[in-house]
C-alpha positions in Angstrom: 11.2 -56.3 -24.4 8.5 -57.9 -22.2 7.5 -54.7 -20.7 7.1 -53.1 -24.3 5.2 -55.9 -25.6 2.5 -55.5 -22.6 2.2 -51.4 -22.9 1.3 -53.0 -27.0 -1.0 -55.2 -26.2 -2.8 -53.0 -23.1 -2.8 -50.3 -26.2 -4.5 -52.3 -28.6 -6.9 -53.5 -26.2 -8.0 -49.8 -24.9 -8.2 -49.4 -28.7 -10.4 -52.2 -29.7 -13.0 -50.8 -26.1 -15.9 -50.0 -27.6 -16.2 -45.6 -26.9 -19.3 -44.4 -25.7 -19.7 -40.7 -25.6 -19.3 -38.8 -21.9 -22.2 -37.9 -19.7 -20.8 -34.1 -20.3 -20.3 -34.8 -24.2 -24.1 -36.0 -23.8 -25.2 -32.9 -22.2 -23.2 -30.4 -23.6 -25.5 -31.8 -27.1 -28.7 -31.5 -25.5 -28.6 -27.9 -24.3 -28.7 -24.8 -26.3 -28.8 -21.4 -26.8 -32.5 -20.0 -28.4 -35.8 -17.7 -28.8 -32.8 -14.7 -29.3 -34.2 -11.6 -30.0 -32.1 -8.3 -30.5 -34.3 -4.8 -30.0 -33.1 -1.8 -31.8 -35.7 0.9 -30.4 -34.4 2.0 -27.4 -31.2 3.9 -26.2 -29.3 0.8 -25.8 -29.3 -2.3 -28.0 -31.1 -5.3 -26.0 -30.9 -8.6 -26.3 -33.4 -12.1 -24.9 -33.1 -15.2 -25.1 -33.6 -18.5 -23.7 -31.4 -21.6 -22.9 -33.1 -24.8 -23.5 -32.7 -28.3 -22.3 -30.0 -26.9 -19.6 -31.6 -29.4 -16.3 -30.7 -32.6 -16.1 -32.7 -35.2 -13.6 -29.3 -35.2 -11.8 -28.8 -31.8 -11.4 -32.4 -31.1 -10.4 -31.7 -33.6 -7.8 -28.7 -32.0 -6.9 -30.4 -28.3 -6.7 -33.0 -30.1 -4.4 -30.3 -31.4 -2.3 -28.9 -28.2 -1.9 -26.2 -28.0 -4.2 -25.6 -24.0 -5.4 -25.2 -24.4 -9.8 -24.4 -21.4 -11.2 -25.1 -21.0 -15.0 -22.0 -18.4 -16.8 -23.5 -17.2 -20.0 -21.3 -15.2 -22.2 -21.7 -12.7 -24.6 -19.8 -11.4 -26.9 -20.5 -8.3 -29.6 -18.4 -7.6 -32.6 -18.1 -6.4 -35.7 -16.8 -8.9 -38.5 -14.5 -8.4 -40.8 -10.9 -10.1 -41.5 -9.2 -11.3 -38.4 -6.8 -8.3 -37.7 -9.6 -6.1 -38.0 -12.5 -7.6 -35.9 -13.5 -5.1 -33.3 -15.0 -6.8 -30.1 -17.5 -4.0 -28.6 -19.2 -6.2 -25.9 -17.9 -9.0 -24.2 -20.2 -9.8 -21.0 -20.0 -12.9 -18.8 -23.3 -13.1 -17.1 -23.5 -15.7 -13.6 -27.3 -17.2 -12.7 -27.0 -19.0 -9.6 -30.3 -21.4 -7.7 -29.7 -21.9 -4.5 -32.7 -24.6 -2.5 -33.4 -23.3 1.0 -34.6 -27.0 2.5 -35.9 -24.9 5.7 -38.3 -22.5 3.8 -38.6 -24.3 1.2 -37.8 -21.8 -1.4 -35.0 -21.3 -4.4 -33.4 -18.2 -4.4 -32.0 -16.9 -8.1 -29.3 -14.6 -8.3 -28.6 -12.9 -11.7 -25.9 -10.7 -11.9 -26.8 -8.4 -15.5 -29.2 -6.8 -12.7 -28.2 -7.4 -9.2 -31.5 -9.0 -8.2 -32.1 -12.0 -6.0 -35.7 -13.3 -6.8 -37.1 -15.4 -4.3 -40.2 -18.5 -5.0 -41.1 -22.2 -3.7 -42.1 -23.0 -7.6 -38.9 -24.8 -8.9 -40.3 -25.0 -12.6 -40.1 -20.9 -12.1 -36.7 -21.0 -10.5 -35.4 -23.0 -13.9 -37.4 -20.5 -15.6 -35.5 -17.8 -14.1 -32.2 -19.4 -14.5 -32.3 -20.0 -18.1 -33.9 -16.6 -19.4 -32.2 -13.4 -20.2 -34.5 -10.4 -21.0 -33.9 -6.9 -22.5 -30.3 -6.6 -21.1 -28.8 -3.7 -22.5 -25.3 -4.5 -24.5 -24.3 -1.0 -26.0 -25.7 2.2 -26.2 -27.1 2.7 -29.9 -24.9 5.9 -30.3 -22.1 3.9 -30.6 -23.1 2.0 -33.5 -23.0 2.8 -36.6 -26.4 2.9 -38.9 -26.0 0.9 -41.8 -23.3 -1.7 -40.5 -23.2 -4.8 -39.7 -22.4 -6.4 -36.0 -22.5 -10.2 -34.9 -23.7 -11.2 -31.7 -22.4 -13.9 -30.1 -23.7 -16.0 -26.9 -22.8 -19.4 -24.9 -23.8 -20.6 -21.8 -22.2 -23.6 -19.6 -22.4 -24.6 -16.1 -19.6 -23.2 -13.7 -17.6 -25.9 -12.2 -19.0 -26.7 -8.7 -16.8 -26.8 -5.4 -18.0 -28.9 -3.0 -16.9 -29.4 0.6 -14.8 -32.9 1.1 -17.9 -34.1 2.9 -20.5 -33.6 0.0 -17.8 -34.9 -2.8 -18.5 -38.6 -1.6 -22.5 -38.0 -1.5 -22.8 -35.9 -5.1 -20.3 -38.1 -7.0 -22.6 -37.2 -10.4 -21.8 -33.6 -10.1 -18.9 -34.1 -13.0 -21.6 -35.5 -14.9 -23.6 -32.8 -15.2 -21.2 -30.3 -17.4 -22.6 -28.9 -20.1 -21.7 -26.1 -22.4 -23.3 -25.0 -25.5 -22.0 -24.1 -28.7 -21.6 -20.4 -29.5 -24.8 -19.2 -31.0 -24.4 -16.6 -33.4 -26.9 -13.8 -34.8 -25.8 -11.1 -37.5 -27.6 -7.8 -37.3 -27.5 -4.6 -39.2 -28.3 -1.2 -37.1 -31.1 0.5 -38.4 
């Protein structure tokens, strides 16, 4: 009876705790997916776009530190209809990784959509590199058909970092910096 009475009361009073929203709920709010622009004029339909407000003042300091973040940006092309029917065409999970040499003082960005590794000592350009995607080929426009209409659909978040034991103790905020965005969605008819 006693025992019962205290899981109560320790209920009511985790209850009546004020809630504040989570660093990651706080993030996850701020960034977002933008600028997208879809190119029908070439072989291939292309897509750009731009994720916004994705660096925190943690996670720069982290980067700086030497912490590897890797961005995972997801794409995903369909065409709507009811929910038996959809076909999914494209569905692409792109990595962006920033990795802070302290010794040459330079930040090496890896993007996977092209292979490339692209080297500078201008961190604002590094970002700039990590949150930009431009003119990646999705489909080849043969394989759409003229007249219809397709959705395109893209999210980014953070990839969970693994640090060594050592680091875990230094880079407690790390958890704090999660962030996904929210799926943005753009409809599109082939010309």
């Amino acid at each position: 009876m006693k025992i019962s009475f205290l899981f109560l009361l320790l209920g009511v009073v985790c209850a009546a705790l004020p809630s504040a929203p989570s660093p990651c709920a706080a993030a996850r709010n701020h960034a977002e997916v933008g600028e997208i622009h879809i190119d029908q004029d070439r072989q291939n339909l292309e897509v750009s776009f731009r994720i916004s407000n994705c660096f925190t003042a943690d996670m720069e300091e982290a980067v700086l530190s030497g912490v590897e973040t890797t961005f995972k940006i997801l794409l995903v092309l369909e065409k709507p209809g009811f929910p038996l029917f959809q076909q999914k065409l494209v569905d692409v999970v792109l990595d962006h990784t920033i990795k802070y040499d302290r010794i040459n003082n330079e930040f090496q960005v890896t993007r996977s959509q092209n292979q490339e590794v692209l080297t500078t000592t201008d961190f604002e350009e590094a970002k700039k590199w990590m949150s930009e995607v431009n003119d990646l080929p999705l489909i080849p426009m043969w394989r759409l058909d003229k007249d219809s209409e397709y959705r395109l659909r893209v999210k980014a978040e953070l990839s969970k970092v693994h640090l060594p034991l050592f680091f875990r103790y230094i880079f407690y905020f790390v958890s704090l910096w999660d962030f996904e965005t929210a799926w943005h969605e753009q409809t599109l008819t082939v010309k």
